[in-house]
C-alpha positions in Angstrom: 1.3 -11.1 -21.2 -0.3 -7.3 -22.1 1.1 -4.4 -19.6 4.2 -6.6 -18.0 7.5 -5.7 -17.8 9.8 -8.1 -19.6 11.0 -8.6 -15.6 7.2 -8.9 -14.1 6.9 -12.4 -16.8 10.1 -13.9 -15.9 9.0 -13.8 -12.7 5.3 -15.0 -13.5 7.3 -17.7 -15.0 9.1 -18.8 -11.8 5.8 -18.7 -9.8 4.5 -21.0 -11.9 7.4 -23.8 -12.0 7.0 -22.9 -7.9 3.7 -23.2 -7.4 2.6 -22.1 -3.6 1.5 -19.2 -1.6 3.0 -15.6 -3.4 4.2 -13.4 -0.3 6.4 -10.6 -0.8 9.2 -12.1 0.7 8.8 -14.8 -1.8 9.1 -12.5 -4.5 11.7 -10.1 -3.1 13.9 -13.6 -3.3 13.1 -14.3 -6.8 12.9 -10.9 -8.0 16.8 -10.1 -6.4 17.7 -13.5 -8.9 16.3 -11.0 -11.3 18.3 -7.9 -10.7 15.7 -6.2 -9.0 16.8 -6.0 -5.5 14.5 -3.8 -3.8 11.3 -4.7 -1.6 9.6 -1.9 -3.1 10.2 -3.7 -6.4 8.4 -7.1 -5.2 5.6 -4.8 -4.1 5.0 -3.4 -6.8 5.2 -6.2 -9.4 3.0 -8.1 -7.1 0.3 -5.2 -7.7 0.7 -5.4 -11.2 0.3 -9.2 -11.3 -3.1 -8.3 -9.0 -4.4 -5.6 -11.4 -3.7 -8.0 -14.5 -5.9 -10.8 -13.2 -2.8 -13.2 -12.8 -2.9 -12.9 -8.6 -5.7 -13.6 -5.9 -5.2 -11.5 -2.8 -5.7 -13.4 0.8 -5.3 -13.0 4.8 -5.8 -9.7 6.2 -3.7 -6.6 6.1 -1.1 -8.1 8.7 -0.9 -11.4 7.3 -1.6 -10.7 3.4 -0.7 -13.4 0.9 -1.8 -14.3 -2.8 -2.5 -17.3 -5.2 -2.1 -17.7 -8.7 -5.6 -17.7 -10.8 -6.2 -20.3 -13.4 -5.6 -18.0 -15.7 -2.1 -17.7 -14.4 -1.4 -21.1 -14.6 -2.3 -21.1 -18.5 
């Protein structure tokens, strides 16, 4: 995908196989199985996911979670 990090599709990859609700948590985990152990990390590869389309933002501020779009699951 145009404007991800090598990192940022391996982990696009592994949303995909498991498909579900995208919280940071769930990407810290996946993201640490990636070498990228850092929260700050899942945050911002989440917000890169968001700004290319791939993510759907949900909940409120407290409660946030996303969804993969269709064009994600491509």
């Amino acid at each position: 995908m145009n404007g991800l990090t090598g990192r940022q599709t391996e982990l696009l990859e592994a949303l995909r196989t498991r498909r579900g609700v995208v919280t940071t948590g769930r990407v810290h985990d996946i993201n640490r199985g990636l070498g990228a152990p850092k929260r700050t990390t899942a945050r911002s590869d989440i917000a890169a996911l968001h700004r290319q389309g791939l993510l759907i933002q949900g909940g409120a501020d407290s409660a946030r979670f996303y969804l993969l779009t269709r064009k994600a699951r491509r």
